[in-house]
N, C-alpha and C positions, 0 to 999 in steps of 0.2 A: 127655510129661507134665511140669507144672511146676509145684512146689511153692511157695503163696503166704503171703506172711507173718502172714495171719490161720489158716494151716492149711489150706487147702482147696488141691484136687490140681484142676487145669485140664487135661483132656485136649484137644490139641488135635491135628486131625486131616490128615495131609499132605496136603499139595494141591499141585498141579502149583508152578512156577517163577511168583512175579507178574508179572504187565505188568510193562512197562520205563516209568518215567516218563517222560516225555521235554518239555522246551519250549524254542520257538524264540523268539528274542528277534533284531528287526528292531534292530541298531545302528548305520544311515545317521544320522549326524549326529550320535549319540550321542559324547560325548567326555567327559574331565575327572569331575569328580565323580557327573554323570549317568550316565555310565555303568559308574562302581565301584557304584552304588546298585542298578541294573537288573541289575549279577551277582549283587550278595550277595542279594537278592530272589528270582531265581532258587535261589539253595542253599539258603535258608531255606525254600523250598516244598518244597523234600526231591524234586525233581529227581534220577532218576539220570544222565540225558543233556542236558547245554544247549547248545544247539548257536543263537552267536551266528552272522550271516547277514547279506550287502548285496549289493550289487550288487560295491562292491569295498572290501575292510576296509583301511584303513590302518596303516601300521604303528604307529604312534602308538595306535591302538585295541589291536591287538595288543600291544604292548607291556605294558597296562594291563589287559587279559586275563589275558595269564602272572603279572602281578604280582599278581593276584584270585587264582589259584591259589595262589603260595605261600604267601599270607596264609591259607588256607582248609585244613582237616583235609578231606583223602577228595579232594579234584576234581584230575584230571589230564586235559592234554591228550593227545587221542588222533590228532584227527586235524585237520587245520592246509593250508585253499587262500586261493585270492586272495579267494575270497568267503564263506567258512566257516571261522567254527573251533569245533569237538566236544570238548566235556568229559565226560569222563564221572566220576563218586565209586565212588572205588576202593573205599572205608571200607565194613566190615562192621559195620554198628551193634551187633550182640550180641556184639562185643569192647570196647567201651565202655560203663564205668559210670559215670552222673553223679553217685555219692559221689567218686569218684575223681578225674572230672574239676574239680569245685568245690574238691577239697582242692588240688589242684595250682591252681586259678586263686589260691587262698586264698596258699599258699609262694610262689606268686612275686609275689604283689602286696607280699606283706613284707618278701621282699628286695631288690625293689625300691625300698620305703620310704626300708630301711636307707642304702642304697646315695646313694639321692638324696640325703640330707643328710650321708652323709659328703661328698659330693661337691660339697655347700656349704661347706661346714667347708674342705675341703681343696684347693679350686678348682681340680680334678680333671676338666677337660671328659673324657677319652678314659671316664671314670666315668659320668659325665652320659649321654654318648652312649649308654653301655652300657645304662643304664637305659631308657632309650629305645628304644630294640631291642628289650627283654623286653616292651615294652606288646604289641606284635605278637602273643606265645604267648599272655597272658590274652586279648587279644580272638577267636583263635582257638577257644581253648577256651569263649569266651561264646556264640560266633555257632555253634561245633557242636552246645553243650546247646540252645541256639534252637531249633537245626533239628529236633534228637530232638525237642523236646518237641512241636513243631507235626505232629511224626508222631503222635506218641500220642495227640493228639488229633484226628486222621484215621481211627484204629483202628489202632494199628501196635503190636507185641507192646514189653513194657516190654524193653529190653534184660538188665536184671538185676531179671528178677519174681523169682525167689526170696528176695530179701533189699530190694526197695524195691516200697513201694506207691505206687500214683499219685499218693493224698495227699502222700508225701517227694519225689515227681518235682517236684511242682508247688512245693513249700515250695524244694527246692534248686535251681530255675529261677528261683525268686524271689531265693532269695538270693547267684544270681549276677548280677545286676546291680548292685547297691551295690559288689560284690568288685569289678568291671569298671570303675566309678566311682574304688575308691579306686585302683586299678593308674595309670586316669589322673591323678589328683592326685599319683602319685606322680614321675609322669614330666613333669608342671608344676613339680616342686618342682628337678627336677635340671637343668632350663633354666633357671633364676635361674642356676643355677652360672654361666654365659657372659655375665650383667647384670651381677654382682656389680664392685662398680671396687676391691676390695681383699678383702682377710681381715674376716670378722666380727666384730667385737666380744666378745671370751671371756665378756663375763658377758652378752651378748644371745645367743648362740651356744649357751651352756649353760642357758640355759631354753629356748633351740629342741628341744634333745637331751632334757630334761627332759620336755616336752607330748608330745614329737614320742613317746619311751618310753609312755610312758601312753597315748594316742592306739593306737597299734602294739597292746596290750595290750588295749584297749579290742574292737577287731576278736578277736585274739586269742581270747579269755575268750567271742565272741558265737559264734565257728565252733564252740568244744569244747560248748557250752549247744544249738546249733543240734544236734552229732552226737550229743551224747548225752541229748536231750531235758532238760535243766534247767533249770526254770523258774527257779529260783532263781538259779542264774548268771545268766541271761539280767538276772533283774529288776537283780542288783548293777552288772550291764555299763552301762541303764541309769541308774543312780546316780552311776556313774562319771560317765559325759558330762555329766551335769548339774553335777560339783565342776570338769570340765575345763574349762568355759565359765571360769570365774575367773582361771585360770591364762591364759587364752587371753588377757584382757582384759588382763590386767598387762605381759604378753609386748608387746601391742601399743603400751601408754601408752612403753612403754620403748622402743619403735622408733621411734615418733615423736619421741624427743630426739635422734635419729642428725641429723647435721648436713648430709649428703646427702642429696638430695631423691629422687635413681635409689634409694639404699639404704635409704629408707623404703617405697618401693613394689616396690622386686626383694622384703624381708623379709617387706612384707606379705601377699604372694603366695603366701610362703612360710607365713605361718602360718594364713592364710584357707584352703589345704589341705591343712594336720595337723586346723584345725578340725573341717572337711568328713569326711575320714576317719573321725573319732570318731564325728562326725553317723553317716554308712555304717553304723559298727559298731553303731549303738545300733539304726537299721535291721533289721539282721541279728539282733540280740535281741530285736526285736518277733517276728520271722518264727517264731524258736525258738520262743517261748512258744507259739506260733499252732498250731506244727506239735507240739508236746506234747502239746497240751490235744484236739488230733484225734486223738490213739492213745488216748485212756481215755475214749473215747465208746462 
């Protein structure tokens, strides 16, 4: 039995072990990007067996197999010949909540933020690098809420019905992609670290820190309006972005008197996504309002 957030008790009745999903995917010739596309395609169909297949797998294919794996929550190999290799997803979807997982995509796309512009500031590559590395956990956590949700719209039980309706599954499936977006802006911003041909300029530096805070904020302020349905937050979040564009513009007239031509365009890159971010969060407070205004109907 499982209690649902408008109050109604769902009996649902046991039924034997489901089918095993399972799909073969033919990877003769498949290499390189084509074939990181045809695995993660694979998981996203919520697959519990995939089992790639040739005549004779290369190692180079393999290679890019297991690396599809660690990037991926739930797939392990299981079993591994000259002409197969068997994944199966370990993951038990009803220990996974996508409140849970969007708050955690949400904390590390921010300290990620953080990180990347200290690590402009401080021309800090082993920093940079690091930032770069955490992209990997947000898109993990983007392509697992993916996959839940294309389950649930197969028929597949909500992992935590008790406390989320379909409506908030969809609204925080929605509002991980922006989050996923700003994780990549943020690991754009931390490869300038390695452009950069010196130290920033203190007073072009400290309006970076300056938009880049506000920006940060701006996401912020759209996640807590999204969790705790306020419209009103939401709409201030909005307002923000719109006073941020200003800032943004000034920030840039000011980069364009840098007297290096590399550190006009490593900066501008730099603040084209702190822009974009803020863009993301204002995003994420449209989604809020959306998913509000569907709980008082």
């Amino acid at each position: 039995m499982q209690p649902q957030p408008d109050g109604k008790l769902v009996i649902d009745p046991i039924h034997d072990t489901p089918p095993v999903r399972k799909i073969q995917i033919d990877v003769t010739g498949r290499m390189g990007d084509a074939l990181i596309r045809d695995m993660i395609a694979a998981y996203l169909a919520g697959s519990d067996i995939i089992e790639a297949k040739a005549d004779r797998i290369l190692a180079e294919q393999k290679n890019i197999i297991r690396s599809m794996c660690y990037k991926l929550i739930g797939p392990e190999i299981i079993e591994e010949t000259a002409k197969k290799v068997v994944i199966q997803d370990l993951l038990n979807p009803d220990e996974i909540s996508i409140k849970k997982s969007v708050r955690r995509m949400y904390l590390i796309s921010n300290s990620m933020h953080i990180d990347a512009i200290k690590a402009i500031k401080t021309l800090d590559a082993d920093l940079a690098l690091d930032v770069n590395q955490r992209d990997d956990d947000v898109d993990r956590l983007f392509l697992l809420i993916a996959k839940q949700f294309r389950s649930i719209l197969r028929g597949a039980r909500l992992p935590d019905a008790s406390e989320t309706s379909i409506d908030e599954y969809h609204d925080l499936r929605m509002a991980a992609s922006p989050i996923e977006r700003i994780a990549d802006h943020a690991r754009k911003i931390a490869k300038i670290t390695t452009l950069l041909e010196g130290p920033i300029p203190s007073d072009i530096m400290e309006m970076i820190e300056v938009t880049s805070d506000m920006s940060r904020k701006v996401v912020e302020d759209s996640i807590d309006a999204l969790y705790n349905s306020d419209v009103e937050l939401a709409n201030k979040v909005i307002g923000k972005v719109e006073k941020m564009s200003l800032m943004i513009d000034k920030l840039n007239e000011t980069i364009l008197k840098c007297e290096s031509y590399g550190s006009v365009v490593a900066l501008g890159t730099v603040v084209d996504s702190i822009d974009r971010t803020g863009d993301y969060g204002s995003n994420i407070a449209e989604i809020a309002i959306n998913s509000a205004m569907s709980k008082v109907i």
